[in-house]
DSSP file (Angstrom, degrees, kcal/mol; ACC not computed):
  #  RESIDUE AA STRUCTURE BP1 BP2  ACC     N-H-->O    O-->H-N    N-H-->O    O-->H-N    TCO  KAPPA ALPHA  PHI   PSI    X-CA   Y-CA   Z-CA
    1    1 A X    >>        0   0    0      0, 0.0     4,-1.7     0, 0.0     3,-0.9   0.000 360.0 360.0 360.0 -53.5  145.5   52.8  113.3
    2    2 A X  T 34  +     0   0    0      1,-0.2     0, 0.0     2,-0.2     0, 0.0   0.631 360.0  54.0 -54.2  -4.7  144.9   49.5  111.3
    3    3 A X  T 34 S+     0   0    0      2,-0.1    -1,-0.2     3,-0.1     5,-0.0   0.681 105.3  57.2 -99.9 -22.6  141.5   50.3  110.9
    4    4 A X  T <> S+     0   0    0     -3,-0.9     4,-1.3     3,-0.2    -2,-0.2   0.557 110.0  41.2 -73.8 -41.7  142.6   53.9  109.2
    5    5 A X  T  < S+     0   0    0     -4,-1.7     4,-0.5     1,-0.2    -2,-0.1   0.608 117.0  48.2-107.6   0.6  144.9   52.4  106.4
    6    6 A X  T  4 S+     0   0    0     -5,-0.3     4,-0.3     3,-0.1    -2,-0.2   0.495 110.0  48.3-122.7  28.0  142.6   49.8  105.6
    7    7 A X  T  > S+     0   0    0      2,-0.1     4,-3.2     3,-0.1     3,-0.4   0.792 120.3  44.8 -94.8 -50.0  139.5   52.0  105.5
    8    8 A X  T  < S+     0   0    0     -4,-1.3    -2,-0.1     1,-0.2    -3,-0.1   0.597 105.7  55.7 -63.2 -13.0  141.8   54.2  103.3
    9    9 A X  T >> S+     0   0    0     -4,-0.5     4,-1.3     2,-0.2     3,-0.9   0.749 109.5  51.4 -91.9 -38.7  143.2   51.4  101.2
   10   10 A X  H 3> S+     0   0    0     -3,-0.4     4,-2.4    -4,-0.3     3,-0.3   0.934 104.7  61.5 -51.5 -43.5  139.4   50.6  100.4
   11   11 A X  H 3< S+     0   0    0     -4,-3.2    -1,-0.2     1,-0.2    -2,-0.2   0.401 103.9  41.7 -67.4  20.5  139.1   53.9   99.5
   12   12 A X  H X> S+     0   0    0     -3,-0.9     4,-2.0     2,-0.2     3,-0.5   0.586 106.8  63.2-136.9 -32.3  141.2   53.8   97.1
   13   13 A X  H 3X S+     0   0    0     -4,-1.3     4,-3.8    -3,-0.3    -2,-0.2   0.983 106.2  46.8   1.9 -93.9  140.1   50.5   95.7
   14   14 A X  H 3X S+     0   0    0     -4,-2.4     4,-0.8     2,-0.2    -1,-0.2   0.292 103.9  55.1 -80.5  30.9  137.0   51.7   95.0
   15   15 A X  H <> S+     0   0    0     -3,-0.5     4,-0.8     2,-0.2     5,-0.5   0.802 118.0  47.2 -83.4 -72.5  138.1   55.3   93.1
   16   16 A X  H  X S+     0   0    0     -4,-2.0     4,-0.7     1,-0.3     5,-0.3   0.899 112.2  47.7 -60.7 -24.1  140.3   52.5   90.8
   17   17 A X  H >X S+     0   0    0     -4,-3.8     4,-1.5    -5,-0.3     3,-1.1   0.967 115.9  41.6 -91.3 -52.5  137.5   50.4   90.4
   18   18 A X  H 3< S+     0   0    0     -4,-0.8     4,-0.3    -3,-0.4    -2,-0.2   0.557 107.3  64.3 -29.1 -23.0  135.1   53.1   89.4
   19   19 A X  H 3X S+     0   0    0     -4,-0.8     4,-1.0     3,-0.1    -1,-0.2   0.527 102.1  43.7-113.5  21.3  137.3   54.5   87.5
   20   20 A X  H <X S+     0   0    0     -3,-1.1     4,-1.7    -4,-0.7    -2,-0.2   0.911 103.4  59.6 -99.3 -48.3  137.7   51.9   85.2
   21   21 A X  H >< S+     0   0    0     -4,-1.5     3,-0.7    -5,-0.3    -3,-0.2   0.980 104.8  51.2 -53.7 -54.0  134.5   51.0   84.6
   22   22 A X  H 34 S+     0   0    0     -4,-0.3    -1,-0.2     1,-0.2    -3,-0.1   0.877 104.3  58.9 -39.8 -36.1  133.5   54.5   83.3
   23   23 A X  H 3< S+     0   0    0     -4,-1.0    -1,-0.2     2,-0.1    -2,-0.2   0.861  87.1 117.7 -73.0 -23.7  136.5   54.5   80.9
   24   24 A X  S << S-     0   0    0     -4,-1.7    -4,-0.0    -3,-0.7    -3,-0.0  -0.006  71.9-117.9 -15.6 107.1  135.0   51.3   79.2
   25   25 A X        -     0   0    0      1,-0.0     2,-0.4     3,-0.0    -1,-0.2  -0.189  22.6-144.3 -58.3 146.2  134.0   51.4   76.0
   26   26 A X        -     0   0    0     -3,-0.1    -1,-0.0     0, 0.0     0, 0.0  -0.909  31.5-101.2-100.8 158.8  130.4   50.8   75.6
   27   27 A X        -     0   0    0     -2,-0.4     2,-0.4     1,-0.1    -3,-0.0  -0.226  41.0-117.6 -40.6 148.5  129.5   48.8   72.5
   28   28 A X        -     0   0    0     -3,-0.0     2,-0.4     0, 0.0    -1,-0.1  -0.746  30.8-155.4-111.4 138.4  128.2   51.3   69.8
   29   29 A X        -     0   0    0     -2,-0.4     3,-0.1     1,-0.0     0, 0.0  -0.957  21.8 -95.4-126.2 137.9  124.4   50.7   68.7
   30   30 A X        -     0   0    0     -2,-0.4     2,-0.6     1,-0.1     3,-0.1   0.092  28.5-106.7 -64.3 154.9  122.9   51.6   65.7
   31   31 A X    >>  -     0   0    0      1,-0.2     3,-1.3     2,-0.1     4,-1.0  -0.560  23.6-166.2 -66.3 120.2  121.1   54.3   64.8
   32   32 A X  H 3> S+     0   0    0     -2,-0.6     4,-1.0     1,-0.3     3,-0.3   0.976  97.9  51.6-100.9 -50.5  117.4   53.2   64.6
   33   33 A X  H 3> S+     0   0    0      1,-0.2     4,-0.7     2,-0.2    -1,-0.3   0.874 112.0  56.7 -46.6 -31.4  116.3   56.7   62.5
   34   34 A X  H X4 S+     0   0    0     -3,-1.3     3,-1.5     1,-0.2    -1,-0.2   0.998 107.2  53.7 -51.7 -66.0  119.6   55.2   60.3
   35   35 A X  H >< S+     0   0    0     -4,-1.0     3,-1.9    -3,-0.3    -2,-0.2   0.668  86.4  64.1   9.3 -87.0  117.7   52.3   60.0
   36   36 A X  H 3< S+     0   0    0     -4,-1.0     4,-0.3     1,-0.3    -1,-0.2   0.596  92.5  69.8 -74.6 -12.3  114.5   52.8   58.6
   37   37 A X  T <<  +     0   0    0     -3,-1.5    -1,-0.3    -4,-0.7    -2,-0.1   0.264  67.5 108.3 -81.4  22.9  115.9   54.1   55.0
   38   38 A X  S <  S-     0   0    0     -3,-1.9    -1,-0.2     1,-0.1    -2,-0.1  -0.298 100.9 -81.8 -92.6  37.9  117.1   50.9   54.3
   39   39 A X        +     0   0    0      1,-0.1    -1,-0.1    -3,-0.0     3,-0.1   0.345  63.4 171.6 108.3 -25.9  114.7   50.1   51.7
   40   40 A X        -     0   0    0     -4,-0.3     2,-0.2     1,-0.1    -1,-0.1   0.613  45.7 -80.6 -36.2 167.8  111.9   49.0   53.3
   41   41 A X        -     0   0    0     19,-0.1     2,-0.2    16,-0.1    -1,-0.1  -0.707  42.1-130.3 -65.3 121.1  108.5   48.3   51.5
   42   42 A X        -     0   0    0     -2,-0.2     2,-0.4    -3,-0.1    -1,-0.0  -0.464  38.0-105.2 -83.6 144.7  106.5   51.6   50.8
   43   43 A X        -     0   0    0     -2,-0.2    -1,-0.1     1,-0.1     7,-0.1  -0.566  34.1-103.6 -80.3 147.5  102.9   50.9   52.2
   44   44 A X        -     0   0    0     -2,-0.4     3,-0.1     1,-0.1    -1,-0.1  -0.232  24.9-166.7 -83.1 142.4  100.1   50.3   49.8
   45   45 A X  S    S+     0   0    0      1,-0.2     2,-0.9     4,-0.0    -1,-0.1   0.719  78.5  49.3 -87.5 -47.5   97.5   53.0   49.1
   46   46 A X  S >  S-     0   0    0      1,-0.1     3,-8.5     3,-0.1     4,-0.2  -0.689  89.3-120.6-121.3 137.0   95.1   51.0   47.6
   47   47 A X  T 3  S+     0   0    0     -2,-0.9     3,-0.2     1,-0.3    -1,-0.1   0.277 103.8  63.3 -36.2 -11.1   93.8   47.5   49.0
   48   48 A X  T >  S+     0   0    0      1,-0.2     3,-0.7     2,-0.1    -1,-0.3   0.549  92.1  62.5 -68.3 -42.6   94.9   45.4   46.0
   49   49 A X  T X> S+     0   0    0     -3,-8.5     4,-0.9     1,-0.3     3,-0.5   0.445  78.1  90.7 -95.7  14.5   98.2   46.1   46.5
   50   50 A X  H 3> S+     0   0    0     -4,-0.2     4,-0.9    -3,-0.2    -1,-0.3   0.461  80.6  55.7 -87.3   6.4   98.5   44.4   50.0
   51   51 A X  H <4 S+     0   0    0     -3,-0.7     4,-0.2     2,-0.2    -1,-0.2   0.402 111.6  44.0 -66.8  -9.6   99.4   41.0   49.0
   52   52 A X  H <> S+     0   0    0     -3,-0.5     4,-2.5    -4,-0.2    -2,-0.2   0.560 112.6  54.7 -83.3 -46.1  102.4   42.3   47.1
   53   53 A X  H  X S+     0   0    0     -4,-0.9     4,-0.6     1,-0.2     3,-0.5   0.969 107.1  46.3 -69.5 -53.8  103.1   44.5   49.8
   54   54 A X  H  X S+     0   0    0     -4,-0.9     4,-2.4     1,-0.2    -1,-0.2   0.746 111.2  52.4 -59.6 -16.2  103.2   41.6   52.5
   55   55 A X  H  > S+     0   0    0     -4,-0.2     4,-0.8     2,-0.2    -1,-0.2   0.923 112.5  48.9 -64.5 -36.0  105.6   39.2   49.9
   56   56 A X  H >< S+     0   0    0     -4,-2.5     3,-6.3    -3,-0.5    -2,-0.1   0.785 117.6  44.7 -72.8-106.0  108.0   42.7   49.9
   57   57 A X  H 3< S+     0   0    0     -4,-0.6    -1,-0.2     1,-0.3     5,-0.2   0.343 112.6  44.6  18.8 -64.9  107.7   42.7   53.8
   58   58 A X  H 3X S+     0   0    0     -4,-2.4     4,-0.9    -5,-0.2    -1,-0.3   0.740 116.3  52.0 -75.3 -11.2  108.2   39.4   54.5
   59   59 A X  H XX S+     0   0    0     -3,-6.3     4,-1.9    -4,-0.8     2,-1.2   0.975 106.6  49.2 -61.9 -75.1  110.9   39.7   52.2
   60   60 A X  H 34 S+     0   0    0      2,-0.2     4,-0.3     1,-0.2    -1,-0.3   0.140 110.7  47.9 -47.4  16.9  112.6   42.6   53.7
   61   61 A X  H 3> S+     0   0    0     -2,-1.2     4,-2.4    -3,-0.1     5,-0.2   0.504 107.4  59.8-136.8 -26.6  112.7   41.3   57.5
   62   62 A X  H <X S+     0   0    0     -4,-0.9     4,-2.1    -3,-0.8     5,-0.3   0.993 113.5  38.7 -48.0 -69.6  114.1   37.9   55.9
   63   63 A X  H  X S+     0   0    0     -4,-1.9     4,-2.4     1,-0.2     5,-0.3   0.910 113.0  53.0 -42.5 -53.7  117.0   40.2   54.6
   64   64 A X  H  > S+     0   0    0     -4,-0.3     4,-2.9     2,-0.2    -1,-0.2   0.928 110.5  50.1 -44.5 -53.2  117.3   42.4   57.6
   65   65 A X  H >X S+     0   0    0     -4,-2.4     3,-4.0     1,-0.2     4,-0.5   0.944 108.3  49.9 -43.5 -76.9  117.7   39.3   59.9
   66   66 A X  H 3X S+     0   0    0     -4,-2.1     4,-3.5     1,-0.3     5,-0.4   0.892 112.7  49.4 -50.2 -38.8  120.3   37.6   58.0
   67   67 A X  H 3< S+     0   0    0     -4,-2.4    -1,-0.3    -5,-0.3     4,-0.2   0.932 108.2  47.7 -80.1 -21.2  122.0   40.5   58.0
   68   68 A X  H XX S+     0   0    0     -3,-4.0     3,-3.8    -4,-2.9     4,-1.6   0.994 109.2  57.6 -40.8 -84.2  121.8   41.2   61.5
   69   69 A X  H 3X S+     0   0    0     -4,-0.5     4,-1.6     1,-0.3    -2,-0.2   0.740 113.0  39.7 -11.8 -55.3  122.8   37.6   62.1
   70   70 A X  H 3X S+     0   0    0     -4,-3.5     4,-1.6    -5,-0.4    -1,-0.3   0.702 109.4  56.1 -89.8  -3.3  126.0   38.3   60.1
   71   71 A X  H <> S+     0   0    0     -3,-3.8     4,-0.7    -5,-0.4    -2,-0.2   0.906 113.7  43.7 -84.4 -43.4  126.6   42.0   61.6
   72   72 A X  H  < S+     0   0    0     -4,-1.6     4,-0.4     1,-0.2    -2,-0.2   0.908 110.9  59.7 -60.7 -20.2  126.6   39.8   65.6
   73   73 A X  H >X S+     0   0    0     -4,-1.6     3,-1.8    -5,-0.3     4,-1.7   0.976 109.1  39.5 -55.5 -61.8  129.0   37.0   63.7
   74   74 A X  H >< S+     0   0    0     -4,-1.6     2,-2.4     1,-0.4     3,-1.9   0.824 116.0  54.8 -81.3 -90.0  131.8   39.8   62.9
   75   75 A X  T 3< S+     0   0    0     -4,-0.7    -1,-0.4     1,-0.3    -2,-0.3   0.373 116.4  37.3 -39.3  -4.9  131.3   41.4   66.4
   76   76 A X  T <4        0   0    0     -2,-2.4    -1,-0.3    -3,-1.8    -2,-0.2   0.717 360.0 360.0-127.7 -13.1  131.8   38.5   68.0
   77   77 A X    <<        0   0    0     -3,-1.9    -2,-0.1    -4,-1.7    -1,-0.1   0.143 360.0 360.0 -46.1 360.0  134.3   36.8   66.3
């Protein structure tokens, strides 16, 4: 009989513990397709223009970081 309410007293355990993780918010992640209209550096058609095009580049990934950097700050603050 003790072995009956405390098989049923796990089972009832884990329902409440299952059903809390599932109501957990998950963290929301960005959209990547959001993403990619954010300015970026068009790529160069003609070969000349790829040393301009890697200053814009290296430029652009400098900005994205830092702003990454400050988007985990405020989430985790």
């Amino acid at each position: 009989m003790r072995l009956i309410i405390l098989l049923i007293a796990l089972m009832i355990v884990g329902l409440l513990v299952t059903n809390n993780i599932s109501k957990k918010a998950q963290p929301t992640s960005e959209n990547p397709t959001k993403l990619t209209g954010s300015g970026a550096p068009k790529i160069p058609v003609n070969p000349q223009d790829l040393q301009q095009f890697e200053k814009d580049m290296n430029a652009f990934i400098e900005n994205e970081a830092s702003e990454q950097s400050k988007k985990i700050d405020r989430a985790t603050q």
